[in-house]
N, CA, C and O atoms as a Tripos MOL2 file, in Angstrom:
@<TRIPOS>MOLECULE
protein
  284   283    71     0     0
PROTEIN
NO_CHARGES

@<TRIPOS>ATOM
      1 N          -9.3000   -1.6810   -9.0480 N.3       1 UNK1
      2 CA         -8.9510   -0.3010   -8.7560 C.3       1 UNK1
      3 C          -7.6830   -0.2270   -7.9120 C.2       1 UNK1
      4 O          -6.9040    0.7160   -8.0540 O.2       1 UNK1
      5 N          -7.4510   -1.2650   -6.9850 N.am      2 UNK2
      6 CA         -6.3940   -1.1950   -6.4470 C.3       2 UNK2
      7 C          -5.3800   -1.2610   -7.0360 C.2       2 UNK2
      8 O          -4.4530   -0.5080   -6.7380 O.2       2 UNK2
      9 N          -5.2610   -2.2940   -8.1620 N.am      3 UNK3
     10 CA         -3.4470   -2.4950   -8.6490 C.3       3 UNK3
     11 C          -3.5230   -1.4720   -9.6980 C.2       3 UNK3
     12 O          -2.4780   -1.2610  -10.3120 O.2       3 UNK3
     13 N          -4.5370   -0.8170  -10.0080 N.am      4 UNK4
     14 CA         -4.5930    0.4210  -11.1370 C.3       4 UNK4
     15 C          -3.7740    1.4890  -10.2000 C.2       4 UNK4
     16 O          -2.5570    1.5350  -10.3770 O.2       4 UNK4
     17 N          -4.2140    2.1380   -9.4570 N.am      5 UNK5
     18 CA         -3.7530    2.7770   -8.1290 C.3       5 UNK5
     19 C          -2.4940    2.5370   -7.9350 C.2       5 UNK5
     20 O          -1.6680    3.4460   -8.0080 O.2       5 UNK5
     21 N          -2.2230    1.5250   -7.7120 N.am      6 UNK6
     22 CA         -0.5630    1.0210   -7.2660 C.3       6 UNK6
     23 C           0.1700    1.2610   -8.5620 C.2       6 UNK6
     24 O           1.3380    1.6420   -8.4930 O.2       6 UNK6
     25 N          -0.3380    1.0960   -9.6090 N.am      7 UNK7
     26 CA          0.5830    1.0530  -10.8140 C.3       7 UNK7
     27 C           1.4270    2.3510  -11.2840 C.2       7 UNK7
     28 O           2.5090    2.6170  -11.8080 O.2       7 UNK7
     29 N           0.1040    3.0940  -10.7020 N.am      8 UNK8
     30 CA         -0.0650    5.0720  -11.1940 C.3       8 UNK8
     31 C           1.2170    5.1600   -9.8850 C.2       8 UNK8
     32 O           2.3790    5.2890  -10.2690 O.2       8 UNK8
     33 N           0.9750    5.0940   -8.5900 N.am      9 UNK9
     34 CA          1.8420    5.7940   -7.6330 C.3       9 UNK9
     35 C           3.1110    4.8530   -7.9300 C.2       9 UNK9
     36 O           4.1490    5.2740   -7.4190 O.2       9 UNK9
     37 N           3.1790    4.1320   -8.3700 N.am     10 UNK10
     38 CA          4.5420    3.4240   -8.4860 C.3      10 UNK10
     39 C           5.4170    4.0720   -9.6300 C.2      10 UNK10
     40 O           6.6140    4.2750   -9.4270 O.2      10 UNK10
     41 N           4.8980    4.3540  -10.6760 N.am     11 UNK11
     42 CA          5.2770    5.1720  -11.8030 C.3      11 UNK11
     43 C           5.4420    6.2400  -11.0440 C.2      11 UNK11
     44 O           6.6040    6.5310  -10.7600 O.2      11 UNK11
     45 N           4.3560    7.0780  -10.5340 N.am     12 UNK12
     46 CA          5.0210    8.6380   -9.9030 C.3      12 UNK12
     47 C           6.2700    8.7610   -9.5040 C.2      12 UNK12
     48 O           7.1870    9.5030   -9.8570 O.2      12 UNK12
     49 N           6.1230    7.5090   -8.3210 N.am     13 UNK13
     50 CA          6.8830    7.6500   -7.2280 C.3      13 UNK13
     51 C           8.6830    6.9360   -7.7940 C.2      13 UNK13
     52 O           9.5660    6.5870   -7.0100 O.2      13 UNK13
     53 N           8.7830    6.8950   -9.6470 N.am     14 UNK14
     54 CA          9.9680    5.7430   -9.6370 C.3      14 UNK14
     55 C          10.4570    7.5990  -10.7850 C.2      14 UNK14
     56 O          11.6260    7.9630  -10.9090 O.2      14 UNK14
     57 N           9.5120    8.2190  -11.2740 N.am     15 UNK15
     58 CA         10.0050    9.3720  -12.3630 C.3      15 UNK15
     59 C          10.6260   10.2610  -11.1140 C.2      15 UNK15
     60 O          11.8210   10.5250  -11.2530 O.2      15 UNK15
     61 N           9.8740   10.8580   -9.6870 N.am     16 UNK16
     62 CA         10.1960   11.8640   -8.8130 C.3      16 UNK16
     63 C          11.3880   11.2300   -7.9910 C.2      16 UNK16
     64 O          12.1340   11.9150   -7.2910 O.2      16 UNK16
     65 N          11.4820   10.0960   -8.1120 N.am     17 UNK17
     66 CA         12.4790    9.4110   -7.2420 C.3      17 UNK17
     67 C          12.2100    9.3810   -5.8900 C.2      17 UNK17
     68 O          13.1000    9.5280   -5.0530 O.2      17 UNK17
     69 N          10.9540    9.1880   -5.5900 N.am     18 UNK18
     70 CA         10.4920    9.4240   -3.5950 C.3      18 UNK18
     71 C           9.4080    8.6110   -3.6420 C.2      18 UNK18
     72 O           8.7480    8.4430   -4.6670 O.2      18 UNK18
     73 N           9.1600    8.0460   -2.5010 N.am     19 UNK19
     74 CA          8.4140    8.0810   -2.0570 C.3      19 UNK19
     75 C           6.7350    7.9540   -1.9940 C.2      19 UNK19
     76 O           6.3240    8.8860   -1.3030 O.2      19 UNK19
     77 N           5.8230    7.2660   -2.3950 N.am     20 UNK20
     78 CA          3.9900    7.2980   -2.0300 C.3      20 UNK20
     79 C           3.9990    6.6190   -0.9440 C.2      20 UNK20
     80 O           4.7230    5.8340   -0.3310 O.2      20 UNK20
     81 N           2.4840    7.3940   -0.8290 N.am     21 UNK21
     82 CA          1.9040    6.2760    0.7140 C.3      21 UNK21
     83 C           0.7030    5.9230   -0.4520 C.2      21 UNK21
     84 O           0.4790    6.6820   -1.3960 O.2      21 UNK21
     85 N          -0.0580    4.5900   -0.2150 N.am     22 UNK22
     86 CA         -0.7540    3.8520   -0.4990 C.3      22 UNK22
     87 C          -2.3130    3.5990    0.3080 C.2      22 UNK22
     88 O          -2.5860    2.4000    0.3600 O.2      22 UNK22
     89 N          -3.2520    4.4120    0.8700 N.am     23 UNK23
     90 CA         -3.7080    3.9100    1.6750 C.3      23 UNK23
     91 C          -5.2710    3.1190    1.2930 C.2      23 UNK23
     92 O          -6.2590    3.6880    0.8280 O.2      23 UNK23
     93 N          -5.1730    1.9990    1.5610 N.am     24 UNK24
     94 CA         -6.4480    0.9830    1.1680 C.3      24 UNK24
     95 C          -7.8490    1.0930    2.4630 C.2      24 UNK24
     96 O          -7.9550    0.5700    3.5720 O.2      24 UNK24
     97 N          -8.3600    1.6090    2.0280 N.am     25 UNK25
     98 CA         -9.8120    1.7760    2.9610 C.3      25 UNK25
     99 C         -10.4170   -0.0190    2.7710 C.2      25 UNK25
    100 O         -10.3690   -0.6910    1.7410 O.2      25 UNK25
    101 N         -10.8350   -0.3390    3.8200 N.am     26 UNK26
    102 CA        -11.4290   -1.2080    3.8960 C.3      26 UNK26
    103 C         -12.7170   -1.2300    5.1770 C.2      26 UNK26
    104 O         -12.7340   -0.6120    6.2410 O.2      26 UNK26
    105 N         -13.6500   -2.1080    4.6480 N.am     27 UNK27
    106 CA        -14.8730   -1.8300    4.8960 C.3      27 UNK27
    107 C         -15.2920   -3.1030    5.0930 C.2      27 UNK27
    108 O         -15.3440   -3.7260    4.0330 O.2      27 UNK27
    109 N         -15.6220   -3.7480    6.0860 N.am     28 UNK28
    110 CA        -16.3330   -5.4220    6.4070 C.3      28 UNK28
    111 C         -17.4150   -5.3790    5.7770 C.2      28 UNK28
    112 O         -17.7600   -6.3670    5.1290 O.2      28 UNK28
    113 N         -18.1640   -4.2870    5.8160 N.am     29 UNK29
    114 CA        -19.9460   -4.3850    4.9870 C.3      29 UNK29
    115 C         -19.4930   -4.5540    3.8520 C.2      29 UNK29
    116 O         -20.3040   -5.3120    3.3200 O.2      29 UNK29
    117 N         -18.1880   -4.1760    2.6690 N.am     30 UNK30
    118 CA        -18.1340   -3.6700    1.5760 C.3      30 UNK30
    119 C         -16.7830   -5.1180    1.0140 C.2      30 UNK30
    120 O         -16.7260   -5.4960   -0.1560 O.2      30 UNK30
    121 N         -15.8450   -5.7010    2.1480 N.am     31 UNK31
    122 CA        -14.9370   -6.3240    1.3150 C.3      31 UNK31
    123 C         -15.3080   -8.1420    2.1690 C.2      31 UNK31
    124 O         -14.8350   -9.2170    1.8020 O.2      31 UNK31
    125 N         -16.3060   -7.8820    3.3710 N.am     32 UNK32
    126 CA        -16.1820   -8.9260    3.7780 C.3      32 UNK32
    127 C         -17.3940  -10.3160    3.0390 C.2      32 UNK32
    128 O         -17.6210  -11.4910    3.3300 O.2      32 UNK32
    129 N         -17.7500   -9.6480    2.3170 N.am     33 UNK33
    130 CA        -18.5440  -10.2370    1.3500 C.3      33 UNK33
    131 C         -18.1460  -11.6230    0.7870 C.2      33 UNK33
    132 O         -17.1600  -11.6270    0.0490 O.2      33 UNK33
    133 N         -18.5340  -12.3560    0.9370 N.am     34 UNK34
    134 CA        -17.9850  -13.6670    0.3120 C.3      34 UNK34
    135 C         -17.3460  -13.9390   -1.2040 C.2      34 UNK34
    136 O         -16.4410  -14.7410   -1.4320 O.2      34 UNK34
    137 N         -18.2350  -12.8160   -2.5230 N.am     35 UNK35
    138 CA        -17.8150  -12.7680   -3.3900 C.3      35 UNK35
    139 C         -16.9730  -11.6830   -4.0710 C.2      35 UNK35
    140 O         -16.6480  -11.6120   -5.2560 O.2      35 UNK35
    141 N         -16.7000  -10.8700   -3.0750 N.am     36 UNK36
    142 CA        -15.4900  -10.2250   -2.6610 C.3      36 UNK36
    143 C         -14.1920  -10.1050   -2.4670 C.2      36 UNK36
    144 O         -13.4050   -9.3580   -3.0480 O.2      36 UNK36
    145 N         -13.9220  -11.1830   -1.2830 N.am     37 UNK37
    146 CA        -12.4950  -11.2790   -0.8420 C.3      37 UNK37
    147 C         -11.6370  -12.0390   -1.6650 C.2      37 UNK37
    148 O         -10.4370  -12.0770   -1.3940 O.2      37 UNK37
    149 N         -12.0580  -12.6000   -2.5540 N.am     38 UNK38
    150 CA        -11.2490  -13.0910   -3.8300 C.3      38 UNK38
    151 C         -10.3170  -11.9640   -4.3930 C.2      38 UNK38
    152 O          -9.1050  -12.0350   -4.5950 O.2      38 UNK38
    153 N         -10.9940  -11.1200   -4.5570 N.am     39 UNK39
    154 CA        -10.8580   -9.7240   -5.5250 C.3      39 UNK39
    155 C          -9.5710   -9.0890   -4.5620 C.2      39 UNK39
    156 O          -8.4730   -8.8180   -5.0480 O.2      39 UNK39
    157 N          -9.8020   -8.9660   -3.5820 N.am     40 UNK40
    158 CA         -9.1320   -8.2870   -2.3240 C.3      40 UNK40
    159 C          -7.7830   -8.8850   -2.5210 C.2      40 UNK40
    160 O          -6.7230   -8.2800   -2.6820 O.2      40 UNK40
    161 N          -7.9860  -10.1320   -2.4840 N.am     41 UNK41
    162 CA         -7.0630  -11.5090   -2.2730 C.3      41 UNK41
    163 C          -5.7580  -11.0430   -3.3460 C.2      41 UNK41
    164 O          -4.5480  -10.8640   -3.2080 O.2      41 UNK41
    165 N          -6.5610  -10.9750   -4.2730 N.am     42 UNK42
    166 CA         -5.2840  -11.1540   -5.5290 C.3      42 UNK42
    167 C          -4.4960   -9.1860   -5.7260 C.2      42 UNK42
    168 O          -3.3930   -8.7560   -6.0630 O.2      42 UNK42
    169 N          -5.6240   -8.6290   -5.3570 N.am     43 UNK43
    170 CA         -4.8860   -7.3490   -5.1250 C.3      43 UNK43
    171 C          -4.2590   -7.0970   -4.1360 C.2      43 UNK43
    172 O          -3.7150   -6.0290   -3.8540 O.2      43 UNK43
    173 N          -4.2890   -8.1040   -3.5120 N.am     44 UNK44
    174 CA         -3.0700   -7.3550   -2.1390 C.3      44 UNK44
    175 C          -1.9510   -8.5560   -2.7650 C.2      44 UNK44
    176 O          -0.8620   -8.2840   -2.2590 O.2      44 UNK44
    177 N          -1.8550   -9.4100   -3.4000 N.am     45 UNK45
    178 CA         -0.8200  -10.1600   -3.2540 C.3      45 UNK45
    179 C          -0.1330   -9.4400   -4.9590 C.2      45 UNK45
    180 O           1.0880   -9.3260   -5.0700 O.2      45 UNK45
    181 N          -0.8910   -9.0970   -5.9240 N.am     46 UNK46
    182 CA         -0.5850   -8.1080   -6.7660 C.3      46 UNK46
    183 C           0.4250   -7.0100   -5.9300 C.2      46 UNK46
    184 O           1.6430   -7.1760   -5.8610 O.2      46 UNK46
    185 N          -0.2320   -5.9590   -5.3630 N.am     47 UNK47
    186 CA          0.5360   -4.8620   -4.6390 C.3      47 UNK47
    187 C           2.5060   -5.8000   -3.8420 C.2      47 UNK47
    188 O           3.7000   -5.6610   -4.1070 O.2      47 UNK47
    189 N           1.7260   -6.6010   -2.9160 N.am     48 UNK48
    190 CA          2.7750   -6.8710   -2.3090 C.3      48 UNK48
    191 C           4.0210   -7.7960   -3.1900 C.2      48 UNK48
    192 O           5.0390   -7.9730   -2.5200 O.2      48 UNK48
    193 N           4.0380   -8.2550   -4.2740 N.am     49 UNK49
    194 CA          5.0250   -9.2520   -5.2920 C.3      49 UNK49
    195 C           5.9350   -8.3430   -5.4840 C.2      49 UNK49
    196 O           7.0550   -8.7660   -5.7720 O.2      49 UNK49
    197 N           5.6990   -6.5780   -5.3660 N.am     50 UNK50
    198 CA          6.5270   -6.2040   -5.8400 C.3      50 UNK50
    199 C           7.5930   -5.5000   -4.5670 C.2      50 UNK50
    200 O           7.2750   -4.8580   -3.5660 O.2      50 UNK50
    201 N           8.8310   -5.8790   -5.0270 N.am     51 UNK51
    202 CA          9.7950   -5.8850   -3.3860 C.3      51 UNK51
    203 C           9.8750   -4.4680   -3.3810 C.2      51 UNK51
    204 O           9.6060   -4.3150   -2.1900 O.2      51 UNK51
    205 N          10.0220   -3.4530   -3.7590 N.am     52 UNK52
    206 CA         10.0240   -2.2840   -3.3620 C.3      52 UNK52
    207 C           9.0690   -1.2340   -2.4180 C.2      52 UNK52
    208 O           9.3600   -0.1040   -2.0280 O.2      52 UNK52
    209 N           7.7590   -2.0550   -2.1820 N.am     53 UNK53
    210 CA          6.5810   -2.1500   -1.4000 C.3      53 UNK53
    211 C           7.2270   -2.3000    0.1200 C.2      53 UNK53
    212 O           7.9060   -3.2980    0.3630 O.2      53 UNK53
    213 N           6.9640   -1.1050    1.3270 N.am     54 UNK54
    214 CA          7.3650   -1.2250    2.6140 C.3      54 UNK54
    215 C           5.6740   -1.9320    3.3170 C.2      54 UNK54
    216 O           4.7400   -1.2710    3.7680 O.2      54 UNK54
    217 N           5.7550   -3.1150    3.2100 N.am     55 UNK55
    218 CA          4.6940   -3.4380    3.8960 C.3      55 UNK55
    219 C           4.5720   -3.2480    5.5120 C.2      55 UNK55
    220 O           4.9160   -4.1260    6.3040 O.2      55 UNK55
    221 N           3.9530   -1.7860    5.9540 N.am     56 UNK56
    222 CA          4.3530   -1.8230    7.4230 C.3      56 UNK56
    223 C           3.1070   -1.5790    8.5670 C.2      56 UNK56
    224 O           1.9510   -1.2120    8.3580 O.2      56 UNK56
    225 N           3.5470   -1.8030    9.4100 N.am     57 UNK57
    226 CA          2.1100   -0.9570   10.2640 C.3      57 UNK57
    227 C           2.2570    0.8350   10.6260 C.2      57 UNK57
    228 O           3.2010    1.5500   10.2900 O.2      57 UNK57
    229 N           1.3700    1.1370   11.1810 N.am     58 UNK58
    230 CA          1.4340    2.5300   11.6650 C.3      58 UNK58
    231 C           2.5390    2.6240   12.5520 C.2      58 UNK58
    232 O           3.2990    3.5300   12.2100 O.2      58 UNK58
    233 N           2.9670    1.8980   13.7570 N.am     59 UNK59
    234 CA          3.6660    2.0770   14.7060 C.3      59 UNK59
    235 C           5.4670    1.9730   13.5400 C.2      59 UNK59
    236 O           6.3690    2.3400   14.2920 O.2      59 UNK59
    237 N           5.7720    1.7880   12.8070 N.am     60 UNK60
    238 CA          6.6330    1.1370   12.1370 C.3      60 UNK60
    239 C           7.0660    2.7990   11.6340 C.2      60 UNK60
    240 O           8.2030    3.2700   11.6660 O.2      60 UNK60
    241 N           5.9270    3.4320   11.2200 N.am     61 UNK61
    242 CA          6.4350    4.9090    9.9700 C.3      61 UNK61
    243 C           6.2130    5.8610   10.8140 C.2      61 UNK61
    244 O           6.4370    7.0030   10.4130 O.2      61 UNK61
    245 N           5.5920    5.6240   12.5500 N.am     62 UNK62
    246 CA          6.3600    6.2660   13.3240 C.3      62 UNK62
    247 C           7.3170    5.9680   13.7950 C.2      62 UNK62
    248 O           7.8870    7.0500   13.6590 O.2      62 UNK62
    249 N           8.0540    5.3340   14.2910 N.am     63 UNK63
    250 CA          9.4300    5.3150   13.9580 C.3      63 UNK63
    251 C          10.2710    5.5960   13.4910 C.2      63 UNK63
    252 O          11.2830    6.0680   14.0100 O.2      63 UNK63
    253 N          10.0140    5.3180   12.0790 N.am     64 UNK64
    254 CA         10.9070    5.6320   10.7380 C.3      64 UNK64
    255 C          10.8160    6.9600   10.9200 C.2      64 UNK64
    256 O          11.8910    7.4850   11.2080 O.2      64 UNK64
    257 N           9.8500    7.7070   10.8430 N.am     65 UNK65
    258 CA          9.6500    9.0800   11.0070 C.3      65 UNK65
    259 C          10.4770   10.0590   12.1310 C.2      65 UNK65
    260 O          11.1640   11.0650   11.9510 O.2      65 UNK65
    261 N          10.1130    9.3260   13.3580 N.am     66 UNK66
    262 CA         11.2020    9.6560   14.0340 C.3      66 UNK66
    263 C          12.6850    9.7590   14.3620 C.2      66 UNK66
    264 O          13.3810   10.5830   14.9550 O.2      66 UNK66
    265 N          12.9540    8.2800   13.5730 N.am     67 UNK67
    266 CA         14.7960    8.2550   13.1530 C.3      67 UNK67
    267 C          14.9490    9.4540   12.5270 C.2      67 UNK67
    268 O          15.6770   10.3270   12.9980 O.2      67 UNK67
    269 N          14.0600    9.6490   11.0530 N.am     68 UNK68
    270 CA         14.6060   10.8960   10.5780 C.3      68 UNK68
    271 C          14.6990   12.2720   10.5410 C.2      68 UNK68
    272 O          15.0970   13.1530    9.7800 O.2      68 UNK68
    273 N          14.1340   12.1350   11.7570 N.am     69 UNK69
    274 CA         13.7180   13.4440   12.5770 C.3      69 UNK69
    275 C          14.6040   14.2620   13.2770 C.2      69 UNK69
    276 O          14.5160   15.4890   13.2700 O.2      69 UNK69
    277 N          15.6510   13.4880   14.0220 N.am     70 UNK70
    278 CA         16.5040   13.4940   14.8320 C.3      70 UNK70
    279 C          17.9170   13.6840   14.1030 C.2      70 UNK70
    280 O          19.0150   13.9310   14.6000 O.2      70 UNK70
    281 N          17.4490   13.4400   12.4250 N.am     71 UNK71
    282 CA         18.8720   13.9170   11.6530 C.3      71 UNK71
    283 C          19.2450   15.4160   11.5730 C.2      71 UNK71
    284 O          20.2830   15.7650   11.0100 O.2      71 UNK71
@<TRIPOS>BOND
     1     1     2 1
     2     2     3 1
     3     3     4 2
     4     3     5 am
     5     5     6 1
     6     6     7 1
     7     7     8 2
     8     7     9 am
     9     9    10 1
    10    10    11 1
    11    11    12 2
    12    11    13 am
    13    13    14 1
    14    14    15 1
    15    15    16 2
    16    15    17 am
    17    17    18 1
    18    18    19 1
    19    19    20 2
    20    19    21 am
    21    21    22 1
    22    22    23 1
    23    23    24 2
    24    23    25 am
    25    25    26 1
    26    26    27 1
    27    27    28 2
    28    27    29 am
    29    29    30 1
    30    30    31 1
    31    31    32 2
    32    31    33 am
    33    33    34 1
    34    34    35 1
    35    35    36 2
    36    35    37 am
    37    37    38 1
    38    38    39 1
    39    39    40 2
    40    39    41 am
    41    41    42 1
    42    42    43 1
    43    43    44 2
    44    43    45 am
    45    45    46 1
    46    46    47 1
    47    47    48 2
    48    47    49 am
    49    49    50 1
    50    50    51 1
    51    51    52 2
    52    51    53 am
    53    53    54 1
    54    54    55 1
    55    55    56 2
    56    55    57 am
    57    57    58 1
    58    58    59 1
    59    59    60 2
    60    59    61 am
    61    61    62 1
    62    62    63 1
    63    63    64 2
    64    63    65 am
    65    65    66 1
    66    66    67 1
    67    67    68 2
    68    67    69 am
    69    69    70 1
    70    70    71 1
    71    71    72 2
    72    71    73 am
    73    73    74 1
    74    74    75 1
    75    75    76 2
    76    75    77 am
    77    77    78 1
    78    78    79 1
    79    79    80 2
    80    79    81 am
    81    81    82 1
    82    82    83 1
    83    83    84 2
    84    83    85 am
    85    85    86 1
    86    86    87 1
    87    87    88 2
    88    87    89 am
    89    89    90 1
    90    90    91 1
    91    91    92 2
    92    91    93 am
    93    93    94 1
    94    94    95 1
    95    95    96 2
    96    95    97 am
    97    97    98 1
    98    98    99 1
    99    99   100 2
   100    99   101 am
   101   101   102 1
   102   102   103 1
   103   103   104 2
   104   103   105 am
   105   105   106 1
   106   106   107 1
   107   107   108 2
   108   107   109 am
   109   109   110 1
   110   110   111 1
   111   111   112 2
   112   111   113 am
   113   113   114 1
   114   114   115 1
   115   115   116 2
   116   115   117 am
   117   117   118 1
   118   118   119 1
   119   119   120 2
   120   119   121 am
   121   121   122 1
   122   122   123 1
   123   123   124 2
   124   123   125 am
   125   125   126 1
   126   126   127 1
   127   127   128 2
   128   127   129 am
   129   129   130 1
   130   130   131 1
   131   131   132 2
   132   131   133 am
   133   133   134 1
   134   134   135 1
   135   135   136 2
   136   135   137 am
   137   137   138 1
   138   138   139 1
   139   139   140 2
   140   139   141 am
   141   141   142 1
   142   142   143 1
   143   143   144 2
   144   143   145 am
   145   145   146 1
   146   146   147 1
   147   147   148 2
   148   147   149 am
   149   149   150 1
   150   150   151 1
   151   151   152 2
   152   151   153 am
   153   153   154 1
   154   154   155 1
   155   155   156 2
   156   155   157 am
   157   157   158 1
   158   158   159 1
   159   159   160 2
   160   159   161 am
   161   161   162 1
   162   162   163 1
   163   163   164 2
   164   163   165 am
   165   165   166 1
   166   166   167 1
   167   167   168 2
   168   167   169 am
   169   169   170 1
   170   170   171 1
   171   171   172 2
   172   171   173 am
   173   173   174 1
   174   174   175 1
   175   175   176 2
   176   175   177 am
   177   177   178 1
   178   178   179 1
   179   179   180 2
   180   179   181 am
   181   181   182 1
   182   182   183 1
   183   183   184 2
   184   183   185 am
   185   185   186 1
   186   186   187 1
   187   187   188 2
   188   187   189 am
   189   189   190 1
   190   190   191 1
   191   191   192 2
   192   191   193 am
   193   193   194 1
   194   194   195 1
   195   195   196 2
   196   195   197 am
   197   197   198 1
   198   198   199 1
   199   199   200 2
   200   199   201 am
   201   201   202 1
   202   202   203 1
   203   203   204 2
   204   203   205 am
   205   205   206 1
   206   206   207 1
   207   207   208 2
   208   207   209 am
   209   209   210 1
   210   210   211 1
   211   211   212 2
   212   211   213 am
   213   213   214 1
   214   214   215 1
   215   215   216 2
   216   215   217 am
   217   217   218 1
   218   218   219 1
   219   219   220 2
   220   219   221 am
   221   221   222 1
   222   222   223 1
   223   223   224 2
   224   223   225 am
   225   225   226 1
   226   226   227 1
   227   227   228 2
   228   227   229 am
   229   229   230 1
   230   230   231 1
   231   231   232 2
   232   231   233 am
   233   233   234 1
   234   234   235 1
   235   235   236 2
   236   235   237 am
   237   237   238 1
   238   238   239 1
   239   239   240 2
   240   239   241 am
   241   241   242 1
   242   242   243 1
   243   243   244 2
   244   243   245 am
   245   245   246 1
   246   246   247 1
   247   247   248 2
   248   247   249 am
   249   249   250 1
   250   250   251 1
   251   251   252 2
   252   251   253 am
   253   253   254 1
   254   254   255 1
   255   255   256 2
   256   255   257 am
   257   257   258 1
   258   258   259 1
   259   259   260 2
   260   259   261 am
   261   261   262 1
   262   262   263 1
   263   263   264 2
   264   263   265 am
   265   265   266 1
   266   266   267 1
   267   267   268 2
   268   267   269 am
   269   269   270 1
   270   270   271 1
   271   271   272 2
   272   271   273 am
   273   273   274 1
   274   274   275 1
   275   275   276 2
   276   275   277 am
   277   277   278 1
   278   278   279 1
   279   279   280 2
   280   279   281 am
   281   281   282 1
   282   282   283 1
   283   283   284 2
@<TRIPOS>SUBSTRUCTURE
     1 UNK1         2 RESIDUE 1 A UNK
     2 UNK2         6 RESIDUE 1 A UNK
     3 UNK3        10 RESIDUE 1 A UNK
     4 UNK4        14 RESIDUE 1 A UNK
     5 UNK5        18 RESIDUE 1 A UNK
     6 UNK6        22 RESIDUE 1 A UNK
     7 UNK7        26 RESIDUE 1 A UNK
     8 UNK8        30 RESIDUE 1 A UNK
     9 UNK9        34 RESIDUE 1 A UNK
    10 UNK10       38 RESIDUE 1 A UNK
    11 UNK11       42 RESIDUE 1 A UNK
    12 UNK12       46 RESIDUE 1 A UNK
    13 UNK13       50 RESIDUE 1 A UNK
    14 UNK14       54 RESIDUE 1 A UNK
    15 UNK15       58 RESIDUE 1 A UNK
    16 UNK16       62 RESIDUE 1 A UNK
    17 UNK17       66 RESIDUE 1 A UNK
    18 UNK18       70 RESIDUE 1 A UNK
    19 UNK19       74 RESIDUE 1 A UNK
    20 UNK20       78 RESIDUE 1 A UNK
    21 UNK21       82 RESIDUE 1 A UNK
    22 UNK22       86 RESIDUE 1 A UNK
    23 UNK23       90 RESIDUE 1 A UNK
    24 UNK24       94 RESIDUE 1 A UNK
    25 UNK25       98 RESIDUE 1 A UNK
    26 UNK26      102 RESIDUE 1 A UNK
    27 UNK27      106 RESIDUE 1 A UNK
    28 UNK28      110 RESIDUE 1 A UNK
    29 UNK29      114 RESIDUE 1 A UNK
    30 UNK30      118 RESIDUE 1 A UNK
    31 UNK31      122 RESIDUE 1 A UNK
    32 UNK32      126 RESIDUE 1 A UNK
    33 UNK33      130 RESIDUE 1 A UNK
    34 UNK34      134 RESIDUE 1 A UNK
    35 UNK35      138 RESIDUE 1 A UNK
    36 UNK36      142 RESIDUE 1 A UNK
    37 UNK37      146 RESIDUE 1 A UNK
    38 UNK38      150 RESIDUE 1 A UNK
    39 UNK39      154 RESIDUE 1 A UNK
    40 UNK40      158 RESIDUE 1 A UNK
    41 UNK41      162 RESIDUE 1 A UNK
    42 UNK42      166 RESIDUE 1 A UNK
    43 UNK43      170 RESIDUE 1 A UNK
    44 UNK44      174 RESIDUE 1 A UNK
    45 UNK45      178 RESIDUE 1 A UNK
    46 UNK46      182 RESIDUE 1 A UNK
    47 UNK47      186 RESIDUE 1 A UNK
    48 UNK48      190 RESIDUE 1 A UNK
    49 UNK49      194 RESIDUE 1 A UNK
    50 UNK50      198 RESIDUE 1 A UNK
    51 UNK51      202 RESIDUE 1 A UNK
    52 UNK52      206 RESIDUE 1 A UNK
    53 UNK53      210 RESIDUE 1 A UNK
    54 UNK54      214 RESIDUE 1 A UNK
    55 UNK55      218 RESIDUE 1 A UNK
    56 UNK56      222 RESIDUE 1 A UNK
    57 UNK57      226 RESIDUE 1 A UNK
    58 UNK58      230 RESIDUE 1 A UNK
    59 UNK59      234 RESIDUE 1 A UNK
    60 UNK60      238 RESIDUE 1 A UNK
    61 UNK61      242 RESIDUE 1 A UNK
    62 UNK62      246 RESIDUE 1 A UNK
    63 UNK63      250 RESIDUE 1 A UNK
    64 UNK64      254 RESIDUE 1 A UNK
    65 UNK65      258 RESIDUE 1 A UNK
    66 UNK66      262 RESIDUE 1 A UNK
    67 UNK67      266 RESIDUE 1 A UNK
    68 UNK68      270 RESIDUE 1 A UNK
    69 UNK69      274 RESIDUE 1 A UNK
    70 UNK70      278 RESIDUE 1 A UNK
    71 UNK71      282 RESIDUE 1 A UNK
């Protein structure tokens, strides 16, 4: 479901020319599962192969947010 997800907002976001946010819920009862994090594994390294991906933290897109704030 994840790289399905990524595939859809990546298409949106390449026809509108802007911009998605991506956000992955995660759950220890639900991904920390042993036969699980495989799955996890290859979808985050799926999502991230592709360089146009801002892999960031929260403190990071406040920032960013704020540079462009001040324009």
């Amino acid at each position: 479901m994840i790289c399905r997800s990524f595939d859809v907002l990546l298409r949106e976001a390449e026809k509108a020319d802007t911009a998605k946010v991506m956000a992955v819920a995660l759950h220890p009862f639900i991904t920390g599962i042993p036969h699980r994090i495989d799955a996890l594994d290859r979808a985050l390294e799926y999502v991230c192969k592709n360089d146009r991906v801002w892999k960031t933290t929260g403190s990071e897109i406040v920032a960013a947010f704020r540079a462009q704030a001040k324009d």
